[in-house]
TIRO-2110 file (N, C-alpha, C; in Angstrom, 1 decimal):
// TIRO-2110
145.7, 47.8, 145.8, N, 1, A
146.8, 47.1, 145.2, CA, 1, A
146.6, 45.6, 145.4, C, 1, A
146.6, 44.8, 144.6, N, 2, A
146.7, 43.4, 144.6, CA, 2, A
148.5, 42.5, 145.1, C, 2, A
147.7, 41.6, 145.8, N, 3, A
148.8, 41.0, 146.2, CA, 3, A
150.4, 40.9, 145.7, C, 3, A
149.9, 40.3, 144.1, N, 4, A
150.9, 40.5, 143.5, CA, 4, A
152.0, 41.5, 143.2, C, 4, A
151.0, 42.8, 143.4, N, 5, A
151.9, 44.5, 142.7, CA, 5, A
152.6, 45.0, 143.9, C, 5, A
152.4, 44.2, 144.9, N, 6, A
153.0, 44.6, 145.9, CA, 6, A
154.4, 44.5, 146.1, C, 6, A
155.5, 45.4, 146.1, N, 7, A
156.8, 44.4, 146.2, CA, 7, A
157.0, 43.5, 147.3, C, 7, A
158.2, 42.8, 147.1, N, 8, A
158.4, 41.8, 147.8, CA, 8, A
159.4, 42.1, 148.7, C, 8, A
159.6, 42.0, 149.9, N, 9, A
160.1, 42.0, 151.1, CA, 9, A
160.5, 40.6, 152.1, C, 9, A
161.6, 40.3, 152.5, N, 10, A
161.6, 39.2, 153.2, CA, 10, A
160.7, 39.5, 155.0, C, 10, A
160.5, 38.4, 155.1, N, 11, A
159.9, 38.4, 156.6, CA, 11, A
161.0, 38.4, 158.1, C, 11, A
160.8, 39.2, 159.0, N, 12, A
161.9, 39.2, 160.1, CA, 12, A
162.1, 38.3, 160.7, C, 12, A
162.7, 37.1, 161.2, N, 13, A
162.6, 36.4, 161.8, CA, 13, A
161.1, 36.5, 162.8, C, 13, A
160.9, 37.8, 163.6, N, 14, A
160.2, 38.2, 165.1, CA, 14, A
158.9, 38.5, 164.1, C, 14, A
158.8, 39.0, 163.0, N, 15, A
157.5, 39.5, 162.4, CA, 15, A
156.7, 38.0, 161.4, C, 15, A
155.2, 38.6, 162.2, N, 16, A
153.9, 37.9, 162.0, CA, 16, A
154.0, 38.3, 160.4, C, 16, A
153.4, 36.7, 159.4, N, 17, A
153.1, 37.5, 158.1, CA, 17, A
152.0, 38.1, 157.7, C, 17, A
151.3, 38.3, 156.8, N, 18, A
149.9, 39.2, 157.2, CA, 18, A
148.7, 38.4, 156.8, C, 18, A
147.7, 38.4, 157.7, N, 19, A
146.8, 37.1, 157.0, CA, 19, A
146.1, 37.6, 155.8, C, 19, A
145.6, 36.7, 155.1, N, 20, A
145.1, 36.6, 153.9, CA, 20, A
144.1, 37.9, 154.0, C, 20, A
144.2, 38.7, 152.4, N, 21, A
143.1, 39.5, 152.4, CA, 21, A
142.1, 38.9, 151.5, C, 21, A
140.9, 39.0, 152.4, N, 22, A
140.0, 38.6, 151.1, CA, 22, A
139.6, 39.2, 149.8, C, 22, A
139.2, 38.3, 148.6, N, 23, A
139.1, 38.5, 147.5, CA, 23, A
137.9, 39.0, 147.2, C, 23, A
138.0, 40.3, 146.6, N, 24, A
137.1, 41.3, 146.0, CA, 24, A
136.0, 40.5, 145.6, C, 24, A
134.8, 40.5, 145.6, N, 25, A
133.9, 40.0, 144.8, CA, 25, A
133.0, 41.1, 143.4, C, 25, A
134.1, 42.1, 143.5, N, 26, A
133.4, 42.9, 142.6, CA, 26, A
133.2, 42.3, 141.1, C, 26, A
133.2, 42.2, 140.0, N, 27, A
133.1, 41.7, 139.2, CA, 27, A
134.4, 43.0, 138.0, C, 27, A
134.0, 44.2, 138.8, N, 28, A
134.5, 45.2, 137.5, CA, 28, A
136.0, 46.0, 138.7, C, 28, A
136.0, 45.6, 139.2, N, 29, A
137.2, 45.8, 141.0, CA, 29, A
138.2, 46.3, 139.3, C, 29, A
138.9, 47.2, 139.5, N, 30, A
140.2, 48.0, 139.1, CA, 30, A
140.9, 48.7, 139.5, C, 30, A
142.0, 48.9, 139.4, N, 31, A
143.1, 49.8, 140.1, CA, 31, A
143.3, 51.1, 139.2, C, 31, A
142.5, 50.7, 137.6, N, 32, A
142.4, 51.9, 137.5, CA, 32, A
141.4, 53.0, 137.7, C, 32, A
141.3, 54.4, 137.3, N, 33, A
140.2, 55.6, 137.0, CA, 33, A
139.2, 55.0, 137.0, C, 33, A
137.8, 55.9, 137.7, N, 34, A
136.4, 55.0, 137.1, CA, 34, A
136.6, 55.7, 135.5, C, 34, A
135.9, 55.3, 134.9, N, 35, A
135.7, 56.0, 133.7, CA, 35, A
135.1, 57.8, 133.6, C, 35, A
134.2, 58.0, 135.0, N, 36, A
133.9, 59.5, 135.1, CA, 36, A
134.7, 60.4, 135.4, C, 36, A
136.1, 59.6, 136.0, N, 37, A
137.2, 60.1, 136.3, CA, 37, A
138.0, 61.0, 135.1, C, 37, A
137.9, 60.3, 134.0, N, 38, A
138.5, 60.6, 133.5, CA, 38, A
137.8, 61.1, 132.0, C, 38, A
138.8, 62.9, 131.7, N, 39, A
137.8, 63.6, 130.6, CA, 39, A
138.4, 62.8, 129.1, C, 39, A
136.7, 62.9, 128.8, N, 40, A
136.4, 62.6, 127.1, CA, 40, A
136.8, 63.5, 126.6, C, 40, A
137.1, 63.2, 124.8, N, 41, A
137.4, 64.2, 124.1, CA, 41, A
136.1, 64.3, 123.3, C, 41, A
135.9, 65.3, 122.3, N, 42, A
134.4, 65.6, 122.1, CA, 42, A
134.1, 64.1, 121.0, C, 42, A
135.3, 63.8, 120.5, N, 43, A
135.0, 62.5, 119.7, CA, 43, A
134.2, 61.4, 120.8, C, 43, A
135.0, 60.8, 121.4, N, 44, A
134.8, 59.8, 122.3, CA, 44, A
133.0, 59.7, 122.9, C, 44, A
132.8, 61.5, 123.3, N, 45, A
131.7, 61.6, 123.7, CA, 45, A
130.2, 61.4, 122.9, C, 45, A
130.6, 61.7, 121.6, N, 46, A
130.1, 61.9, 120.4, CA, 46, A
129.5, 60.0, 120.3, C, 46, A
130.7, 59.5, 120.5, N, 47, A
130.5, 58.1, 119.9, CA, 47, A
129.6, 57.4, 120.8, C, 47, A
130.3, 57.6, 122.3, N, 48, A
129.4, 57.4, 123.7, CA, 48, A
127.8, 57.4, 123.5, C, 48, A
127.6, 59.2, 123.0, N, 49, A
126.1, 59.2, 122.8, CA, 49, A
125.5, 58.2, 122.0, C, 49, A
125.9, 57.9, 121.0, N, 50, A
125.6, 57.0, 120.1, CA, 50, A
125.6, 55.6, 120.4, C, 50, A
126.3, 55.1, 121.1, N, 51, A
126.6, 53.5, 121.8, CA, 51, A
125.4, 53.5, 123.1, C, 51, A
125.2, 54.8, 123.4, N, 52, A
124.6, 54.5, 125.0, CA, 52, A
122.8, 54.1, 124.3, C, 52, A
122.6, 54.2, 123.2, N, 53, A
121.5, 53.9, 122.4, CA, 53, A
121.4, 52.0, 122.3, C, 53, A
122.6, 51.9, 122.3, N, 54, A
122.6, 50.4, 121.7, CA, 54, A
123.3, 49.4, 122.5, C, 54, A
122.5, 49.6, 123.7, N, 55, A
123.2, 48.2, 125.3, CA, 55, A
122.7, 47.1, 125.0, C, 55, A
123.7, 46.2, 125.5, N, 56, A
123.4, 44.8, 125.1, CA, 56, A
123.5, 44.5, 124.3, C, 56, A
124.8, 43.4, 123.3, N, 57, A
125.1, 42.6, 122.3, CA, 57, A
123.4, 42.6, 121.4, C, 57, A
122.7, 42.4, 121.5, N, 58, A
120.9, 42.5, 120.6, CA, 58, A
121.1, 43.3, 120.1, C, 58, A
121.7, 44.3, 120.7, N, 59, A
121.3, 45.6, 119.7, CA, 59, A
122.7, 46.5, 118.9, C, 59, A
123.5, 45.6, 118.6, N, 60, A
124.9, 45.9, 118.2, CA, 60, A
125.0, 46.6, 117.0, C, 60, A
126.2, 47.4, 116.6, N, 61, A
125.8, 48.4, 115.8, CA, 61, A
127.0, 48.8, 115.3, C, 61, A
127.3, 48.6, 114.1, N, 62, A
128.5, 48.5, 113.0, CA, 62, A
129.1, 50.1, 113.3, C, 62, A
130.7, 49.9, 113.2, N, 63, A
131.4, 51.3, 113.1, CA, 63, A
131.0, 52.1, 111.8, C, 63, A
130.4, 51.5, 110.6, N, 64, A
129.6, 52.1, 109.2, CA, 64, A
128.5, 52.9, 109.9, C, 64, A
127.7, 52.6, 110.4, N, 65, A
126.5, 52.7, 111.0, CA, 65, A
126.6, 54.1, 112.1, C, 65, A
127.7, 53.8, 113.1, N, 66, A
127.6, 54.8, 114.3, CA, 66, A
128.1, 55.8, 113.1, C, 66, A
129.2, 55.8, 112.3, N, 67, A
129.7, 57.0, 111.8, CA, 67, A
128.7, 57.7, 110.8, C, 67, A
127.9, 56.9, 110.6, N, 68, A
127.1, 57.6, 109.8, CA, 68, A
125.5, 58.3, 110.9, C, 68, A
125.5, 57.8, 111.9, N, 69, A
124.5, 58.6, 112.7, CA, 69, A
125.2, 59.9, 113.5, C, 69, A
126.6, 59.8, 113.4, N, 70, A
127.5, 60.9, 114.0, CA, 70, A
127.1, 61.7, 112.8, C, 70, A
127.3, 61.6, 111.9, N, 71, A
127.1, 62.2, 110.2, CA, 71, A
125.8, 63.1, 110.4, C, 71, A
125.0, 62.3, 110.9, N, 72, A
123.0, 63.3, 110.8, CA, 72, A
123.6, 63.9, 112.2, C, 72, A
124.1, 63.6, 113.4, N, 73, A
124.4, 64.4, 114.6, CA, 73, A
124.8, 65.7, 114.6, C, 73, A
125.7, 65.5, 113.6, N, 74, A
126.7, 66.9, 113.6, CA, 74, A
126.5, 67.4, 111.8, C, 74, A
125.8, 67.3, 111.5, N, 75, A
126.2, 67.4, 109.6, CA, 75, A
125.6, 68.8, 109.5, C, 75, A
124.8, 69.9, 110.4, N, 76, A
124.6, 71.3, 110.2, CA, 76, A
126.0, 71.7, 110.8, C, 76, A
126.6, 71.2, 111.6, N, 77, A
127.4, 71.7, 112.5, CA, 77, A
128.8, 71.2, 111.9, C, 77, A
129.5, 71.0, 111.1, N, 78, A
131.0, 71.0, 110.5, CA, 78, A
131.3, 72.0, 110.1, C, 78, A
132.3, 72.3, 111.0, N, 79, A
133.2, 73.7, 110.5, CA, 79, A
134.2, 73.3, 109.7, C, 79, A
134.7, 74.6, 108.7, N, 80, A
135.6, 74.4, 107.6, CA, 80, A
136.8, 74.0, 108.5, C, 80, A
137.1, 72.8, 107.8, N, 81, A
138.5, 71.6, 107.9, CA, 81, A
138.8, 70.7, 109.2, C, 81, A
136.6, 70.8, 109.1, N, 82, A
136.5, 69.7, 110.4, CA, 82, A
136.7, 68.6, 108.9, C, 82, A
136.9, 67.4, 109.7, N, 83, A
136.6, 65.8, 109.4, CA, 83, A
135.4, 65.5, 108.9, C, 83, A
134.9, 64.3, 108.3, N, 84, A
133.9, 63.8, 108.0, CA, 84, A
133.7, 62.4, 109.5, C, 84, A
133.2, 62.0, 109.4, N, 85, A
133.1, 60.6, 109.8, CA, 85, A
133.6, 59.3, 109.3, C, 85, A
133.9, 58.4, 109.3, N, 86, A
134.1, 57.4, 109.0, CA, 86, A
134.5, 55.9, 110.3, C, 86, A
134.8, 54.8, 109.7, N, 87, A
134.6, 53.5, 110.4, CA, 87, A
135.6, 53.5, 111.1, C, 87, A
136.7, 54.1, 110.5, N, 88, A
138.0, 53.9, 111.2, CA, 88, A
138.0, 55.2, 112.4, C, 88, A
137.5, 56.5, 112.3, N, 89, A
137.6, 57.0, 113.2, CA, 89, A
136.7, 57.0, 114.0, C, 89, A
135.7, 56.0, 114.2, N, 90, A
134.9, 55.6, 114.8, CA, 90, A
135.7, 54.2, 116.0, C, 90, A
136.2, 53.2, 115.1, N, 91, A
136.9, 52.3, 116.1, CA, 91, A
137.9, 52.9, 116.6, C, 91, A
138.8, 54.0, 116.4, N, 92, A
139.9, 54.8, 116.9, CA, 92, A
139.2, 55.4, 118.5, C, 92, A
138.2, 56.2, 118.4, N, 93, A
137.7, 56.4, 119.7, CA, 93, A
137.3, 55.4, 120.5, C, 93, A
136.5, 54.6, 120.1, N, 94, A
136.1, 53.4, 120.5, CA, 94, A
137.2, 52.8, 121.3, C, 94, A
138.4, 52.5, 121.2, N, 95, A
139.7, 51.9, 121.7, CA, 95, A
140.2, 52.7, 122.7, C, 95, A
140.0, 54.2, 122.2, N, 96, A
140.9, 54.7, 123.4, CA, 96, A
139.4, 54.8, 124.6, C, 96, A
137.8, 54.6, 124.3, N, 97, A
137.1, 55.0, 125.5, CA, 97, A
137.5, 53.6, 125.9, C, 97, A
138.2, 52.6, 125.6, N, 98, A
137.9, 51.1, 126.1, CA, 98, A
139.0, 51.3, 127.3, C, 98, A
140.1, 51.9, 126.8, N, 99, A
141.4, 51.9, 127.8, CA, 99, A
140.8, 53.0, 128.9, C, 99, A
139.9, 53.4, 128.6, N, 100, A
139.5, 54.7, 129.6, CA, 100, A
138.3, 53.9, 131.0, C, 100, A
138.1, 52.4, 130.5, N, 101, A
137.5, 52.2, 131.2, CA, 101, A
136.0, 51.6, 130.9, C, 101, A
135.4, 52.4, 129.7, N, 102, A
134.3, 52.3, 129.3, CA, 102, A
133.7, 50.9, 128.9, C, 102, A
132.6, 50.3, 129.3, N, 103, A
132.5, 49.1, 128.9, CA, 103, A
131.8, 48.7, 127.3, C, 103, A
132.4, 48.6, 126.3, N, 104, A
132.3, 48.7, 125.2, CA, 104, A
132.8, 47.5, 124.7, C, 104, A
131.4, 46.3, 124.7, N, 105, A
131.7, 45.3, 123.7, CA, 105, A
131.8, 45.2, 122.2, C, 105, A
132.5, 44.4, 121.5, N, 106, A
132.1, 44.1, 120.2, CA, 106, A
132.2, 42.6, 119.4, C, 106, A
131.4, 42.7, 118.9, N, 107, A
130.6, 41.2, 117.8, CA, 107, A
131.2, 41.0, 116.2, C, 107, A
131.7, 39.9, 115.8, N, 108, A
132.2, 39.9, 114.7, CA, 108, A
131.1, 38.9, 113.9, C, 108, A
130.1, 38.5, 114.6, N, 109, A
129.3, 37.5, 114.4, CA, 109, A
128.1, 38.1, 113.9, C, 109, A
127.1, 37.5, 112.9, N, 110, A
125.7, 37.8, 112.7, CA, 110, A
125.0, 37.4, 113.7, C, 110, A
123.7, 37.5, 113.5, N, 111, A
122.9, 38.6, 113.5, CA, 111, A
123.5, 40.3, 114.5, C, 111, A
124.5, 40.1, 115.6, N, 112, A
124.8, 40.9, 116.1, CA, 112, A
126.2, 41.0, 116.0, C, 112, A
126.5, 42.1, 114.8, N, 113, A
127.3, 42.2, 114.2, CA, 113, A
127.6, 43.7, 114.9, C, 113, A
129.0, 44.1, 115.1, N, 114, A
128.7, 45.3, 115.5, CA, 114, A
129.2, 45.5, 117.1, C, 114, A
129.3, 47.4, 117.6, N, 115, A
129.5, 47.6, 118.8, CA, 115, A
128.2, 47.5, 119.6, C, 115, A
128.4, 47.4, 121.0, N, 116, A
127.3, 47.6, 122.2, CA, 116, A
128.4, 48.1, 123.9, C, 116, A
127.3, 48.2, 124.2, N, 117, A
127.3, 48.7, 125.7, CA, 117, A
127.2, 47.7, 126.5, C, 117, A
128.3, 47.0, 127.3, N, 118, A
128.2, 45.6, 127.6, CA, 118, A
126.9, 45.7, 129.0, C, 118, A
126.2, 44.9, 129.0, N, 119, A
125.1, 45.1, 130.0, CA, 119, A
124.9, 43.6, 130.9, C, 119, A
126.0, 42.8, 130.4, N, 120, A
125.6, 41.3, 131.3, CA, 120, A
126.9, 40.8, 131.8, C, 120, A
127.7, 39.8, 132.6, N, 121, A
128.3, 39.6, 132.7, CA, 121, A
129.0, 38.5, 131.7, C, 121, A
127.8, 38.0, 131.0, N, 122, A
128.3, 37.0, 130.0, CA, 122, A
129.0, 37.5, 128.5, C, 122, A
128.3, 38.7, 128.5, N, 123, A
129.0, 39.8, 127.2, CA, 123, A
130.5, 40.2, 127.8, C, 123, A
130.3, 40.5, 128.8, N, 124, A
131.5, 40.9, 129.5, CA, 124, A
132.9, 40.2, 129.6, C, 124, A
132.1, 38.8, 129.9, N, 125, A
133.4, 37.2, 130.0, CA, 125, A
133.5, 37.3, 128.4, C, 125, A
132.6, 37.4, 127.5, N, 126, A
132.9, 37.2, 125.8, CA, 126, A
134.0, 38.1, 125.3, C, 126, A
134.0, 38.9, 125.5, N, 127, A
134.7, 40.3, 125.2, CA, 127, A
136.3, 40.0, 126.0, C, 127, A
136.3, 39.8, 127.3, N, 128, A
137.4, 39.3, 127.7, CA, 128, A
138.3, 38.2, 127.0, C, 128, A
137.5, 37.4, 126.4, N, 129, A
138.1, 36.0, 125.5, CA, 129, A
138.4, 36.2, 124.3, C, 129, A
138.0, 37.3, 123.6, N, 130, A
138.2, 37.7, 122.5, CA, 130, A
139.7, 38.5, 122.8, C, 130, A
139.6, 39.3, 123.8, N, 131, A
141.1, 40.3, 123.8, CA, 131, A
142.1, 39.1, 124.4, C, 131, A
141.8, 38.3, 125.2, N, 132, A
142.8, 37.1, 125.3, CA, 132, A
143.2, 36.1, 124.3, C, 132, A
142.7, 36.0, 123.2, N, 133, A
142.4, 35.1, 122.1, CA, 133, A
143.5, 36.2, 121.2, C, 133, A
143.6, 37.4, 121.6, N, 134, A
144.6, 38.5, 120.5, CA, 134, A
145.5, 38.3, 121.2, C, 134, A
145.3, 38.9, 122.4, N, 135, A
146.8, 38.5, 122.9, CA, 135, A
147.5, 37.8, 122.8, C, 135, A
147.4, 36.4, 122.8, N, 136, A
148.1, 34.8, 122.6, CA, 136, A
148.3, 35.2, 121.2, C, 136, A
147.6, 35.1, 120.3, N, 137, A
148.0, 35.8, 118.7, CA, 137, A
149.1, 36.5, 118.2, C, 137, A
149.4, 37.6, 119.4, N, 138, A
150.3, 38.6, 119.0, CA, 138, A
151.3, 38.1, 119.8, C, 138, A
151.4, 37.4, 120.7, N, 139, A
152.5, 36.5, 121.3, CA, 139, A
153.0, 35.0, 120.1, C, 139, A
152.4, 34.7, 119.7, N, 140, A
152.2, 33.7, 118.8, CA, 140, A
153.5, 34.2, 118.1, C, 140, A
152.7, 35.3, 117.2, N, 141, A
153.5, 35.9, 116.3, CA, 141, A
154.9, 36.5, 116.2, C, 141, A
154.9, 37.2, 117.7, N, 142, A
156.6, 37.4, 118.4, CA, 142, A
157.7, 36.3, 118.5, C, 142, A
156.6, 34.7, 118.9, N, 143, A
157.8, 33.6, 118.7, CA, 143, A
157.8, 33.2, 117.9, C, 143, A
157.0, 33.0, 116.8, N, 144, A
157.8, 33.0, 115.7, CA, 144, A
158.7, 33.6, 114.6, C, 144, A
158.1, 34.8, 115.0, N, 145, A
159.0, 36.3, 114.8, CA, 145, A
160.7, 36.0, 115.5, C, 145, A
160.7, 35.9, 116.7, N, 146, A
162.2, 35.5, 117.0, CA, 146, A
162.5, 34.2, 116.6, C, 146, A
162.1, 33.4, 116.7, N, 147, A
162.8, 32.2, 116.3, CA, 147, A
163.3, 32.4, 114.5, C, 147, A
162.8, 32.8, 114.0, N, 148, A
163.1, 33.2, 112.5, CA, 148, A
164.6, 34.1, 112.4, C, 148, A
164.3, 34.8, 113.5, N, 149, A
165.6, 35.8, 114.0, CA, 149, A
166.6, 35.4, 114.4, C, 149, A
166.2, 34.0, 115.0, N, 150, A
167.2, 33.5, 115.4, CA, 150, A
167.9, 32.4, 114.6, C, 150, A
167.3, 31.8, 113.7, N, 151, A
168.1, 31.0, 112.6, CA, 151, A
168.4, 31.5, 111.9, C, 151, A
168.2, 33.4, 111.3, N, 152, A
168.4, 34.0, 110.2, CA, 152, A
169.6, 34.4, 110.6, C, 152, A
169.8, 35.2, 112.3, N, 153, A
170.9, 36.1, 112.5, CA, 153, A
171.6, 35.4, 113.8, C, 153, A
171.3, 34.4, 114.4, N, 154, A
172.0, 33.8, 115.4, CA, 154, A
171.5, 34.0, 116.6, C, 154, A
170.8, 35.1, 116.9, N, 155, A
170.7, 35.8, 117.9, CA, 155, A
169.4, 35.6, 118.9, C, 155, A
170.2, 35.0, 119.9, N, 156, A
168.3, 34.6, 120.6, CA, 156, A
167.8, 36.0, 121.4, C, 156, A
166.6, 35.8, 121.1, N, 157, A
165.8, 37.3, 121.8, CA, 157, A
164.8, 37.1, 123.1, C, 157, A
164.7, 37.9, 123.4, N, 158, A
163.8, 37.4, 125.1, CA, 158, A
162.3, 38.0, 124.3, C, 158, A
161.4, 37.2, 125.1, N, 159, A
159.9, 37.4, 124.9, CA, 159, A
160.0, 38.7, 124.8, C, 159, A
158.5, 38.7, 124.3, N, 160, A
157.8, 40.4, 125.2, CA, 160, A
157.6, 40.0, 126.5, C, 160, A
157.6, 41.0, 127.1, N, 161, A
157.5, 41.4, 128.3, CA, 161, A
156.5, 42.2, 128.6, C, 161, A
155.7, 42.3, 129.3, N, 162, A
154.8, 43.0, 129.9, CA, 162, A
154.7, 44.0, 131.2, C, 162, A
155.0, 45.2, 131.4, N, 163, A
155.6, 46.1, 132.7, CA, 163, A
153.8, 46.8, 133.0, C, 163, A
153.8, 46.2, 133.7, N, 164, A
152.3, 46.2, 134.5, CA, 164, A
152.1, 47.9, 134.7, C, 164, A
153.2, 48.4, 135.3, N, 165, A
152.9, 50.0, 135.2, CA, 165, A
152.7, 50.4, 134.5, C, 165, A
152.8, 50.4, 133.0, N, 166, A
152.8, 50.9, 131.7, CA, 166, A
150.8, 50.8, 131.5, C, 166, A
151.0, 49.4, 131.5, N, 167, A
149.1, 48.9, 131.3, CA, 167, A
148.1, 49.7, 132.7, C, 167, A
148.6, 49.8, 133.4, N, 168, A
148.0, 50.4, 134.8, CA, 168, A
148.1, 52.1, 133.8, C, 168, A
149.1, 52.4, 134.0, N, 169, A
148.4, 54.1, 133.2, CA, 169, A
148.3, 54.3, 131.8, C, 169, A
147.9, 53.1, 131.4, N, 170, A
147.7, 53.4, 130.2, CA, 170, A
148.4, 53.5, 128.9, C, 170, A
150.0, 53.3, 129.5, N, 171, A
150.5, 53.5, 128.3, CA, 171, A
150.3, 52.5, 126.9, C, 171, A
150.5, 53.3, 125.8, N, 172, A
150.9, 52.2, 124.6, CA, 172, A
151.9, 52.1, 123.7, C, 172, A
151.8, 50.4, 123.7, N, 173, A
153.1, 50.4, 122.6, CA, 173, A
154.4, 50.8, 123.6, C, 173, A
END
């Protein structure tokens, strides 16, 4: 548990505080599941196999692309009122293996256009900047969202909020 998640307690007059713990040097240190912890569904696994092909941003590989190699994977094997494949249920797995742990970058950029299997720490910082660069976005949009609410209907509104337990297990939305 990190410093922060710890509640807060005052100190006794007679009680020592506790000295500093040192800082993890892990790079991937989480409080959540490893990722083997926790079970795939046959999609997720499906997609996995197909990503574990293409590590490292070099060799990045379009949601068009994996769902269509899912397509030759399973295309003797679709039972009546399975699914087809497609891009969107391809990033749909993709998101939930991300919340599961799995390190799964992606590129909006040419030549490496496309998902990978993050393999460096600098794909890793990139991908981080990218989901922080949404977040401020979707914060963005909230204040201007209330402030509009607030000259339309009077009413001031409190930010979003963020409840750390919710993101720790996963919840969404």
């Amino acid at each position: 548990m990190y410093q922060w998640e710890r509640p807060w307690t005052p100190l006794d007059e007679a009680q020592e505080p506790e000295p500093p713990q040192p800082r993890t040097a892990s790079l991937f240190a989480t409080t959540l599941k490893a990722p083997e912890d926790q079970k795939l569904t046959s999609e997720e696994s499906t997609v996995l196999r197909v990503l574990d092909q293409h590590r490292g941003k070099e060799r990045a590989i379009t949601a068009h692309r994996i769902a269509g190699r899912i397509e030759v994977l399973v295309r003797g094997g679709l039972r009546t009122g399975e699914t087809s494949w497609d891009a969107r249920r391809v990033r749909l797995a993709i998101s939930s293996l991300r919340r599961k742990g799995h390190l799964i970058g992606s590129s909006v950029h040419k030549p490496h256009l496309g998902f990978y299997m993050i393999t460096t720490r600098a794909e890793f910082e990139e991908v981080r900047r990218v989901l922080h660069q949404r977040a401020m976005e979707i914060l963005m949009v909230d204040k201007a969202m209330r402030r509009a609410w607030q000259e339309q209907y009077g009413e001031e509104l409190q930010p979003l909020l963020f409840n750390l337990d919710e993101l720790e297990h996963g919840a969404a939305g």
